[in-house]
C-alpha positions as CSV (number, residue, x, y, z in Angstrom):
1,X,0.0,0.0,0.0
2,X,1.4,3.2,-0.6
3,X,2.5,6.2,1.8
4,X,-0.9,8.5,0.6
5,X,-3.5,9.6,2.9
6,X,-6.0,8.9,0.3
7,X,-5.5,4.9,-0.1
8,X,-5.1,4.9,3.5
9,X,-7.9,6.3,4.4
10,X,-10.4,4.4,1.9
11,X,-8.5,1.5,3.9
12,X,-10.4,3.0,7.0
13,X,-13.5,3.4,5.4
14,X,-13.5,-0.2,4.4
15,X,-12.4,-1.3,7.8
16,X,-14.9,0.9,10.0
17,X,-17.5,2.0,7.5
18,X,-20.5,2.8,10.1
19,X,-18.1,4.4,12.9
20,X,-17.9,8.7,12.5
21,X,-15.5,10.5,10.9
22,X,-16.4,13.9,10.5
23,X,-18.4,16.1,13.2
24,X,-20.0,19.5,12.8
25,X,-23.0,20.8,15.0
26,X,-25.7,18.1,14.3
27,X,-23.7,16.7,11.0
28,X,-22.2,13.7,11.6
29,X,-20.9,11.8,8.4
30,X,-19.4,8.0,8.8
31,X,-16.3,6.8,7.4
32,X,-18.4,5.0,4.8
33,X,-19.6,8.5,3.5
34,X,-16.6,10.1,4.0
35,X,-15.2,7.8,1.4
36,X,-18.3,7.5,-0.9
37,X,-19.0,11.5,-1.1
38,X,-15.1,12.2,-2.0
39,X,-15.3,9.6,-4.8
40,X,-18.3,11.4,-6.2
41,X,-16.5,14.9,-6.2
42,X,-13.3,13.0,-7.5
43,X,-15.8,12.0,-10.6
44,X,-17.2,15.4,-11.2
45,X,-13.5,17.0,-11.0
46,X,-12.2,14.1,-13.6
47,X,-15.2,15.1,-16.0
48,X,-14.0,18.8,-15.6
49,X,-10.6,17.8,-16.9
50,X,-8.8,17.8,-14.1
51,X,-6.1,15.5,-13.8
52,X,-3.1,14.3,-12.0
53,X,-1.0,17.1,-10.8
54,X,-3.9,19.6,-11.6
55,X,-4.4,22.4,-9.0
56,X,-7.5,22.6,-7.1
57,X,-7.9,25.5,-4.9
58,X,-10.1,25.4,-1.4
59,X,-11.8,28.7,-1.0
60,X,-14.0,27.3,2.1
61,X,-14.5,27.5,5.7
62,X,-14.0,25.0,8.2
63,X,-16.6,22.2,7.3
64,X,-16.8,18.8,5.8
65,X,-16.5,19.6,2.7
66,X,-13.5,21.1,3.4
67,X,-12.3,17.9,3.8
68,X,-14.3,15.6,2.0
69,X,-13.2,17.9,-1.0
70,X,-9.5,17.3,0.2
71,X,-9.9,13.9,0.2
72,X,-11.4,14.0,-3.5
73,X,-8.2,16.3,-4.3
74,X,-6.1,13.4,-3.4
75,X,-8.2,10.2,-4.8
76,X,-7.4,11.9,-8.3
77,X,-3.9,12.7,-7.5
78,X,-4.9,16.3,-8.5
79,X,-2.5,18.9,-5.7
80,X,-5.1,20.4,-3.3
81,X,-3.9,24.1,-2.7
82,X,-5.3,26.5,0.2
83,X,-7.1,30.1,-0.3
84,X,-7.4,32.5,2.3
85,X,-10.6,33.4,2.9
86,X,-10.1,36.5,3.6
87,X,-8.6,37.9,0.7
88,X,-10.2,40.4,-1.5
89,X,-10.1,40.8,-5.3
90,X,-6.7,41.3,-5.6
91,X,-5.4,39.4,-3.5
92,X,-7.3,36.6,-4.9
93,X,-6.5,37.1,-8.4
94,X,-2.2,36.8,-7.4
95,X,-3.4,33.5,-5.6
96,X,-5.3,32.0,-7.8
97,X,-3.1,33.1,-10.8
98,X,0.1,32.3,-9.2
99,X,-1.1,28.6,-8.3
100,X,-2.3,27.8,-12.0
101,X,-5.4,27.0,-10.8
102,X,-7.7,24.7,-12.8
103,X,-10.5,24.2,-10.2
104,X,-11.9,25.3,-6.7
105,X,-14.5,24.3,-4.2
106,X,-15.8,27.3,-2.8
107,X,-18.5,28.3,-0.3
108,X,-21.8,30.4,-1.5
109,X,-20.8,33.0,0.8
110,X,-17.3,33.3,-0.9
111,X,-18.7,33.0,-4.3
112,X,-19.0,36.9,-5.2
113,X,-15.2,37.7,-4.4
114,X,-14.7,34.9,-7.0
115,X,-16.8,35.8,-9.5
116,X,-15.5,39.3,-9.4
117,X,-12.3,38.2,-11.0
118,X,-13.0,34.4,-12.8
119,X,-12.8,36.6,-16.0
120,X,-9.5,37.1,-15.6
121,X,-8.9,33.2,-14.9
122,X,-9.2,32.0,-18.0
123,X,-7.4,28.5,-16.5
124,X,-10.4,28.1,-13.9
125,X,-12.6,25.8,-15.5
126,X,-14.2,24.0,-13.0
127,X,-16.4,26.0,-9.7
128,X,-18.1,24.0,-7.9
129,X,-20.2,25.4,-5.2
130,X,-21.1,24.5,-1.6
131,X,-24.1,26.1,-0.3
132,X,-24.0,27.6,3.0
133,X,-26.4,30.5,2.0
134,X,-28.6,31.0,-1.1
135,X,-26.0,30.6,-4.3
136,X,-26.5,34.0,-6.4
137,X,-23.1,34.4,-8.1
138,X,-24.6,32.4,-10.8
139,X,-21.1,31.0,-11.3
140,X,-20.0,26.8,-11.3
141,X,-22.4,23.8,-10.2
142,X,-23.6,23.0,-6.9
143,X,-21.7,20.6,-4.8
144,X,-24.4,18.3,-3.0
145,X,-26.0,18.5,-6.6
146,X,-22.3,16.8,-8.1
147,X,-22.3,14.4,-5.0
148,X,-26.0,13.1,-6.0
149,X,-25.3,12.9,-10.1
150,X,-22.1,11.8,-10.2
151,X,-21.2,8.4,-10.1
152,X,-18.1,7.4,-7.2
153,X,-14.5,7.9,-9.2
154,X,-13.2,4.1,-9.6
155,X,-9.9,3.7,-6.9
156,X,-6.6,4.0,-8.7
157,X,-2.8,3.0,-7.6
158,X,-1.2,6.4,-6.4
159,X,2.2,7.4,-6.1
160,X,3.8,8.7,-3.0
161,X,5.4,11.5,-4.4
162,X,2.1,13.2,-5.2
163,X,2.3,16.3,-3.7
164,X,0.3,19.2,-1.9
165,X,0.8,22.8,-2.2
166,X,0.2,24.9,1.3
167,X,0.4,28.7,0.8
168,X,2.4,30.7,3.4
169,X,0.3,32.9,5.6
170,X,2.3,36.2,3.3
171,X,3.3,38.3,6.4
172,X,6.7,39.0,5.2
173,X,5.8,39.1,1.4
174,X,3.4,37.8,-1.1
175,X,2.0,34.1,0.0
176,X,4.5,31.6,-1.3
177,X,3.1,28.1,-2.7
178,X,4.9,25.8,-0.1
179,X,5.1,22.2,-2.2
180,X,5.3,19.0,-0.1
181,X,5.5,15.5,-1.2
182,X,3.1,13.1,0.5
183,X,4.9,10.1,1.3
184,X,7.2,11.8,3.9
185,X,4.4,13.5,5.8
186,X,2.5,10.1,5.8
187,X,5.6,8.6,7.3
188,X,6.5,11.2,10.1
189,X,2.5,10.7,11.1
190,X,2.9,7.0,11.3
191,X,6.0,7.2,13.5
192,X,5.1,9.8,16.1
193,X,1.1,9.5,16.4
194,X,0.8,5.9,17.6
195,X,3.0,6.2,20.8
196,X,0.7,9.4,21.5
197,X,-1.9,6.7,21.6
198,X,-0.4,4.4,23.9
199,X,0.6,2.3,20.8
200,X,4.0,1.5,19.0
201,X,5.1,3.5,15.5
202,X,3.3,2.1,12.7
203,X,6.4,1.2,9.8
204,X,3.0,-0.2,7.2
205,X,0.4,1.9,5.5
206,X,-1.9,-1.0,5.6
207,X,-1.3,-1.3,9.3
208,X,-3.4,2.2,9.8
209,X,-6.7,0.7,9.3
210,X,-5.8,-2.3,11.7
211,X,-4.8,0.3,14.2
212,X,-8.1,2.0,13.7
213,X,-10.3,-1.2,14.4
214,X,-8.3,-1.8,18.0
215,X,-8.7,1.6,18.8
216,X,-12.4,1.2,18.2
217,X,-12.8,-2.3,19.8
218,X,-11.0,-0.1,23.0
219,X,-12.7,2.8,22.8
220,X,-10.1,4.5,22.4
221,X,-10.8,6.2,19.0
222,X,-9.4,9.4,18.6
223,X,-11.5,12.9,18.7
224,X,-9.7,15.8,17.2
225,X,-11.3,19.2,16.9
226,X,-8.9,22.1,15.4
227,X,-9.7,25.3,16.2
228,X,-8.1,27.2,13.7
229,X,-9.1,27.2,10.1
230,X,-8.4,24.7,8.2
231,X,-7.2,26.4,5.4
232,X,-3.8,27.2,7.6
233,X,-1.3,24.1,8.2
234,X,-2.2,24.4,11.9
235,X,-5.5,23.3,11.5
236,X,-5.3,20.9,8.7
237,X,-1.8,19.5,9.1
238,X,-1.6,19.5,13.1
239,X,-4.9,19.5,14.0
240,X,-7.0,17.0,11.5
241,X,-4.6,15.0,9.7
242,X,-3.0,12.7,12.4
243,X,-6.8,11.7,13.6
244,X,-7.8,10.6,10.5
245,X,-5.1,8.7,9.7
246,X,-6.1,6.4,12.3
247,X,-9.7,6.1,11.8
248,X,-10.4,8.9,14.2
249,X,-12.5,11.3,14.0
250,X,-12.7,15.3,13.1
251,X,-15.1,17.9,14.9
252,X,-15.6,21.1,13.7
253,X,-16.5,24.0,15.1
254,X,-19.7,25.9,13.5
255,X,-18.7,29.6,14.0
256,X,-16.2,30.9,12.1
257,X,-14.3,32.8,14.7
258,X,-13.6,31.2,17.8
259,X,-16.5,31.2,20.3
260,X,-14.9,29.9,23.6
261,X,-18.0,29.3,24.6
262,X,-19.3,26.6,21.9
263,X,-14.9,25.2,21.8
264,X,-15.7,23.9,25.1
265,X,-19.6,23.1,25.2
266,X,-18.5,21.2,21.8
267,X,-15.4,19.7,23.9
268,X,-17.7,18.2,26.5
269,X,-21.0,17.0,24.0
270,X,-18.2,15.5,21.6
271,X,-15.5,14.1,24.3
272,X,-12.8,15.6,22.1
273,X,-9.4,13.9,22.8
274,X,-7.5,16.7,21.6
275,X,-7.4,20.6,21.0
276,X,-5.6,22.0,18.6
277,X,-5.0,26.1,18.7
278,X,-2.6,28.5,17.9
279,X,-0.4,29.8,20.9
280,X,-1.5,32.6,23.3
281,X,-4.2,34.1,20.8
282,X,-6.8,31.0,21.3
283,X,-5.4,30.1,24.9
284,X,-5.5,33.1,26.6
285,X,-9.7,33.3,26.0
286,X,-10.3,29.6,26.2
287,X,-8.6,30.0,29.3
288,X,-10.5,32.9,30.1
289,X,-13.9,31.3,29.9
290,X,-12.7,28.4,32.3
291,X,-12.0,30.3,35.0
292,X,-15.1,32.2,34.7
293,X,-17.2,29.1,34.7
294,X,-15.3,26.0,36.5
295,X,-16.0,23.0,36.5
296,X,-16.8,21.4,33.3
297,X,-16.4,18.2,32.4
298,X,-12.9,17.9,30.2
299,X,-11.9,14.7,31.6
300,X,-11.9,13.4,27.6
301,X,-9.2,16.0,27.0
302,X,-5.4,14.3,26.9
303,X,-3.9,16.7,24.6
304,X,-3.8,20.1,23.4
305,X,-1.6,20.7,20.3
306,X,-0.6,24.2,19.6
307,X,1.9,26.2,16.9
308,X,2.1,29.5,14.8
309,X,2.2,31.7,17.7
310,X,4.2,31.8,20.9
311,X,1.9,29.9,23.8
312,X,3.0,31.1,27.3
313,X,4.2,28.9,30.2
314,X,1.3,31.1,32.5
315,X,-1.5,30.5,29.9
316,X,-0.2,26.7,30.1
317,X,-0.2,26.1,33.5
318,X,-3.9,27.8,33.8
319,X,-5.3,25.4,31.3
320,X,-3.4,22.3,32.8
321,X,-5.2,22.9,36.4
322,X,-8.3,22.4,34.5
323,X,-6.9,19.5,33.1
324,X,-4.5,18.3,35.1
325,X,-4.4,14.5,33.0
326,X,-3.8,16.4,29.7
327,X,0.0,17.7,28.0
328,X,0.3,20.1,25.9
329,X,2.4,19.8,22.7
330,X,4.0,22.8,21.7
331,X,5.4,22.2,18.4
332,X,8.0,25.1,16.8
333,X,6.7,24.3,12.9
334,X,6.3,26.6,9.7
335,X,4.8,25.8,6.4
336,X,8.1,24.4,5.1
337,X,8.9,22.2,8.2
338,X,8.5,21.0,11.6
339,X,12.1,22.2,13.9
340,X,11.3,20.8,17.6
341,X,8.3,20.7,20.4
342,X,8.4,20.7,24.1
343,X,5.9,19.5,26.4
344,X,4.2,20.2,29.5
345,X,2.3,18.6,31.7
346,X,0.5,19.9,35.0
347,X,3.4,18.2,37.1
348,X,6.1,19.5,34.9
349,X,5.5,23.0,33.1
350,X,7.9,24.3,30.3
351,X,9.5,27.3,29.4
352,X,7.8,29.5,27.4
353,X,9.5,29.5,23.9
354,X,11.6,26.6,24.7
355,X,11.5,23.4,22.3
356,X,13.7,20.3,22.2
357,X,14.9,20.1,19.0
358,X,13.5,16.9,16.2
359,X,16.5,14.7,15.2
360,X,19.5,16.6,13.1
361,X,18.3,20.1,13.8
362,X,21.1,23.0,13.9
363,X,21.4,26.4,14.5
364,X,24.2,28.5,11.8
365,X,25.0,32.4,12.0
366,X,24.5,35.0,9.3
367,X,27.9,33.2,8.3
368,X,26.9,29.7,8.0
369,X,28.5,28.7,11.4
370,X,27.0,26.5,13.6
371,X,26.2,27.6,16.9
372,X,27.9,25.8,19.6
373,X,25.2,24.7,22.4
374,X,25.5,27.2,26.1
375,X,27.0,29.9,23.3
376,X,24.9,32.7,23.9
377,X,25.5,33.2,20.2
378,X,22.2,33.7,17.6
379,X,21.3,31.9,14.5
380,X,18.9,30.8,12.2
381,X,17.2,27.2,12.7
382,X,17.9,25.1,9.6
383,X,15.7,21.8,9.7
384,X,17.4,18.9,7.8
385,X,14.5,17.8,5.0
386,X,11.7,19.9,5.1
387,X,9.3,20.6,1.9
388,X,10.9,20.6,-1.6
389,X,10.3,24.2,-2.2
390,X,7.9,27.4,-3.2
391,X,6.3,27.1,-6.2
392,X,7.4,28.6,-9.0
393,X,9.9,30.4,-7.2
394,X,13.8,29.2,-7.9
395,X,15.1,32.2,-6.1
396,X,13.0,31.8,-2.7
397,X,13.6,28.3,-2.5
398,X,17.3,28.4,-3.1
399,X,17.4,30.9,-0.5
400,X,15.0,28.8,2.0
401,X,16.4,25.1,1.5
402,X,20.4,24.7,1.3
403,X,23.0,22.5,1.3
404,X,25.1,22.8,4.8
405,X,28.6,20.3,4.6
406,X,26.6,18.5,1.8
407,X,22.9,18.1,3.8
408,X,19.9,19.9,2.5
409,X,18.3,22.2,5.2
410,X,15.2,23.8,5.7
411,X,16.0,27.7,7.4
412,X,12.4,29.7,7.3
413,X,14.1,32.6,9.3
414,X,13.8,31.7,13.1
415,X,16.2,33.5,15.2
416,X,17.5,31.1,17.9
417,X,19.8,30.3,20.6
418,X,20.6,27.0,21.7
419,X,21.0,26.4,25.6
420,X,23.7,24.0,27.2
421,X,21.1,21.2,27.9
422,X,20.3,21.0,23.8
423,X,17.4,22.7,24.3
424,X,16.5,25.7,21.5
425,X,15.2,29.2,22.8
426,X,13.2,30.4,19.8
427,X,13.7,34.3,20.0
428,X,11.5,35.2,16.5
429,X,11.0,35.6,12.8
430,X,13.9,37.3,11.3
431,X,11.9,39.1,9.1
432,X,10.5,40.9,12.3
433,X,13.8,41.2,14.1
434,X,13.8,44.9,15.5
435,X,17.4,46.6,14.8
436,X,17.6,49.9,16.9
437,X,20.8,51.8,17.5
438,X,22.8,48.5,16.3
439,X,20.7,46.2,18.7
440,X,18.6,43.6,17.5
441,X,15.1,43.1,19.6
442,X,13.0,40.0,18.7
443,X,9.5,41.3,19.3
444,X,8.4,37.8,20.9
445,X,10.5,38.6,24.0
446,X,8.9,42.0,24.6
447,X,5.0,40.5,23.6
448,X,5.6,38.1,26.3
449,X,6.9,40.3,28.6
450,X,4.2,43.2,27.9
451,X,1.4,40.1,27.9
452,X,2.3,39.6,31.7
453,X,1.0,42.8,33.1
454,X,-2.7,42.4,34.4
455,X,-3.8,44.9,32.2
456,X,-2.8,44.0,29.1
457,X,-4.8,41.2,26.8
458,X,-2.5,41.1,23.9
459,X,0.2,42.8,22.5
460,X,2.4,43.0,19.0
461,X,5.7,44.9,18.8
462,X,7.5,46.3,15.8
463,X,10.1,49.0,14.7
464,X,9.2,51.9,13.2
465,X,11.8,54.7,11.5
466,X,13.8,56.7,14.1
467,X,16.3,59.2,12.9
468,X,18.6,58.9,15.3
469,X,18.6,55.0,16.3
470,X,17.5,53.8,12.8
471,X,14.4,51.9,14.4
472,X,12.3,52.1,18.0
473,X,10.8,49.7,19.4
474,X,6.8,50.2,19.7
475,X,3.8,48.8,19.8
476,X,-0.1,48.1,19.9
477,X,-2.4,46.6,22.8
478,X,-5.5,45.6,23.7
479,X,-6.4,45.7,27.7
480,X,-8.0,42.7,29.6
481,X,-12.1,42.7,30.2
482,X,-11.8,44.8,33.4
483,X,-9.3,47.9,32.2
484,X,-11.5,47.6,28.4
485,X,-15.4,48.0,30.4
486,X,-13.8,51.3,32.1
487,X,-13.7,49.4,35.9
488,X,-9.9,50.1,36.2
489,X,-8.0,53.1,35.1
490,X,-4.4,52.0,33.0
491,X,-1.9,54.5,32.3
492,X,0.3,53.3,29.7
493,X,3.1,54.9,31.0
494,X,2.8,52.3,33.7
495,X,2.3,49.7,31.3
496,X,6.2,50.5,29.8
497,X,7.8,51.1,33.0
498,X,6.6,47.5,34.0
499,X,8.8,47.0,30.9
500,X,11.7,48.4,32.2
501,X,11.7,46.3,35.3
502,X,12.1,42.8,33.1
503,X,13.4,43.8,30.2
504,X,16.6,45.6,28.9
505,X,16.5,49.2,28.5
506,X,17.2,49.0,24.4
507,X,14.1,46.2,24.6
508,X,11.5,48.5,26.2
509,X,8.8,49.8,23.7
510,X,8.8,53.4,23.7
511,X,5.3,53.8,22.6
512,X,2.2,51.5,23.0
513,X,-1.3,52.5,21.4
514,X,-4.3,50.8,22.8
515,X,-6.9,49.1,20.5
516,X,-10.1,47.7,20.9
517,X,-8.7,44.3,19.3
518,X,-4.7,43.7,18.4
519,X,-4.9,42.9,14.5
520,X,-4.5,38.9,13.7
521,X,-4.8,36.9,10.5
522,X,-7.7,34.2,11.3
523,X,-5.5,31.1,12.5
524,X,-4.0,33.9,15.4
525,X,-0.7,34.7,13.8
526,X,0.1,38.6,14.2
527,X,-0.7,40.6,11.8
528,X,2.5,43.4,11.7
529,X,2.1,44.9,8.5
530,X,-1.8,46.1,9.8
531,X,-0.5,47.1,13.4
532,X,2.1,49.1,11.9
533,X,-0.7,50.6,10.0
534,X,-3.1,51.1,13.2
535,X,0.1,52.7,14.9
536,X,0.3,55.1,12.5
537,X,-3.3,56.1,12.1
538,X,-3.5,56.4,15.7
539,X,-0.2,59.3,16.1
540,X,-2.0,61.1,12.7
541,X,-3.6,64.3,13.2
542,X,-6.9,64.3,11.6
């Protein structure tokens, strides 16, 4: 059997046909269906010409056609590609354009953004539509109307070097098409899931659905619910993927922000296994909402999965005396690669920004040297393997993926340090690195820092121009519940001079604008380019 989720997972459906697979609100499709529904779409995309290695965009919210039509995507050996669904017309048109993109599943809702520039697509041949509200962009065919005329796709042989294509999130640029082979991914599932389980690494694809029957005739099957979209890697890659893989089962939240409230009514109707979220952004209110209302019955919960976003030891510790029988897996990942995780459990917290590091992992200078563990000395992570590049984009990837003393690396631009115990300390994004009067600030350190005053709900930090230091350090924030009703006063003032007590003076923001909500893309990552913006508005005379 070969390393692709799609044979595997039509293993599963042959092997647990009645038991669910996919969970949303009062939905509840079986394996059986799961299968059945994604060979019907398969069909309809084959009689739209799409083919192997065509591109088939996702322009949907988090629902089961998201990943029915992923499954489809797959069957055909057709690349499944993500679209941000919040991007406008123009933003759209680069995606859509820069993918080559034959076909796209897209929700009703979504439709009129796409039919504002399918004229200028004249590769998009195939829309079909899923109908969460009245379809009027008279555009494509209706997707439960494909699933009830079209007859399932027959199963084929597939080859494990079929590949995906994930876009980047576009924060330091435009999005770049991150391509990824399946096999690999398939393989790294199969060794580190199963001892999550309780169960050895699984070396056979076809040992999957076997695994999937003993975890059913133990009750023991697996309930994953991502919070994050699942058009971000988070959600999809972290959060859905290593469920179904072994015959678990995916539940999805119905809003399409995150409602604390229905994450953890949802997490005790569904007794979800595991949580996936990104960092401090989905924590800190999740965590929020427990302490308002103790007592709710998360016993089910044994793991919480989290990456994309820095996810505090303090926000850890408060969700882990609500669970004290879960761990939280915090894994330092990007698009292009996975670096390290740590873990915490209520007994034994971890550092916040600390990983251990996966097998082969280094850390090189601006130089290409390696940096020398209890250094002090900074570098870039570089990830031995990782994807096999951006798509249609020589330049980035050769500048992403090189060879170091004849071993290709992965280095997405994560400043780092490692510690004398092996450990990494993950000090930021280079991209964002702050560089003021020759000093470089990693705006992580400071958010952290800022985050810890009572006051303060979230926080991003950036450089802005400064004549005389080149850059200083400022940012945005948003204040807790109490200080944002008006029942506690907050000077800001205060707010920075908390700074100066934990942080070195060079560190310290000099400015911090409050906002009614700190700007985020919709899987929680910080949105710097639109705080820079806000900051700017704000200091603007009208």
């Amino acid at each position: 059997m070969e390393l692709h989720y799609a044979t595997i997972w039509e293993s599963i459906a042959d092997a647990i046909p009645n038991e669910i697979a996919l969970v949303q609100g009062t939905r509840r499709i079986s394996w059986q269906q799961f299968d059945d529904r994604a060979a019907r779409l398969a069909s309809a995309l084959a009689d739209g010409g799409i083919g192997v290695g065509s591109k088939v965009g996702l322009f949907l919210y988090n629902s089961p056609e998201f990943l029915e039509s992923y499954f489809a995507i797959l069957k055909m050996r057709a690349t499944p590609f993500n679209v941000n669904y919040r991007y406008l017309d123009d933003e759209l048109l680069y995606l859509f354009d820069n993918a080559d993109a034959e076909a796209v599943i897209v929700h009703a809702s979504l439709a009129g953004r796409l039919a504002n520039i399918a004229d200028r697509l004249p590769q998009l041949t195939t829309i079909i539509v899923v109908e969460d509200e009245p379809h009027q962009a008279n555009l494509g065919v209706v997707y439960e109307r494909v699933i009830a005329e079209t007859s399932p796709a027959p199963r084929i042989e597939r080859d494990p070097n079929d590949i995906t294509m994930t876009y980047t999130g576009g924060t330091t640029g435009m999005p770049k098409g991150v391509v990824s082979k399946l096999g690999p991914g398939v393989e790294g599932l199969m060794t580190t899931v199963p001892p999550l389980l309780g169960r050895p690494p699984v070396t056979d694809p076809a040992a999957c659905a076997q695994l999937a029957i003993e975890l059913r005739d133990t009750n023991n099957t697996f309930t994953a619910l991502p919070a994050p979209p699942l058009m971000h890697a988070t959600g999809l890659s972290i959060g859905a993927m290593p469920a179904l893989l072994f015959g678990g089962r995916v539940v999805l939240l119905q809003g399409r922000g995150l409602d604390v409230e229905e994450l953890w009514a949802t997490v005790e109707r569904e007794k979800v296994n595991g949580i996936t979220l990104v960092g401090d952004p989905f924590a800190r209110p999740m965590l929020k909402a427990l302490d308002a209302a103790p007592g709710r019955a998360l016993e089910s919960v044994t793991a919480i999965s989290s990456s994309g976003a820095m996810f505090s030891s303090e926000i850890k510790a408060g969700l882990l005396a609500h669970m004290p029988t879960a761990m939280i897996i915090d894994l330092i990942a990007s698009t292009e690669t996975t670096m390290g995780m740590s873990l915490s459990t209520h007994a034994n917290p971890a550092i916040t920004g600390r990983f251990y590091p996966n097998p082969g992992v280094i850390v090189i200078t601006d130089d290409g040297q390696r940096v020398e563990a209890g250094s002090g000395d900074i570098g870039f992570v570089a990830v031995p393997g990782g994807a096999d590049g951006y798509y249609k984009d020589e330049a980035k990837t050769a500048k992403t993926f090189q060879l170091i003393d004849g071993i290709r690396y992965a280095i997405p631009g994560d400043y780092a340090t490692i510690e004398a115990d092996g450990s990494i300390a993950l000090l930021g994004r280079g991209s964002q690195c702050i560089n003021t009067g020759g000093e470089k600030v990693f705006p992580e350190e400071v958010e952290e820092i800022i985050k810890t005053h009572s006051a303060i709900d979230d926080c991003l930090i950036f450089g802005v121009d400064d004549e005389r230091f080149g850059q200083r350090v400022v940012g945005v924030v948003s204040l807790s519940a109490d200080d944002a009703s008006g029942d506690t006063a907050i000077n800001i003032d205060e707010v920075i001079a908390f700074g100066r007590t934990k942080l070195a003076g060079y560190k310290v923001p000099r400015q911090l604008i409050v906002l009614a909500v700190v700007p985020r893309h919709a899987a929680g990552k910080a949105d710097y380019p639109m705080a820079t913006e806000l900051f700017h508005a704000a200091l603007s005379p009208l």
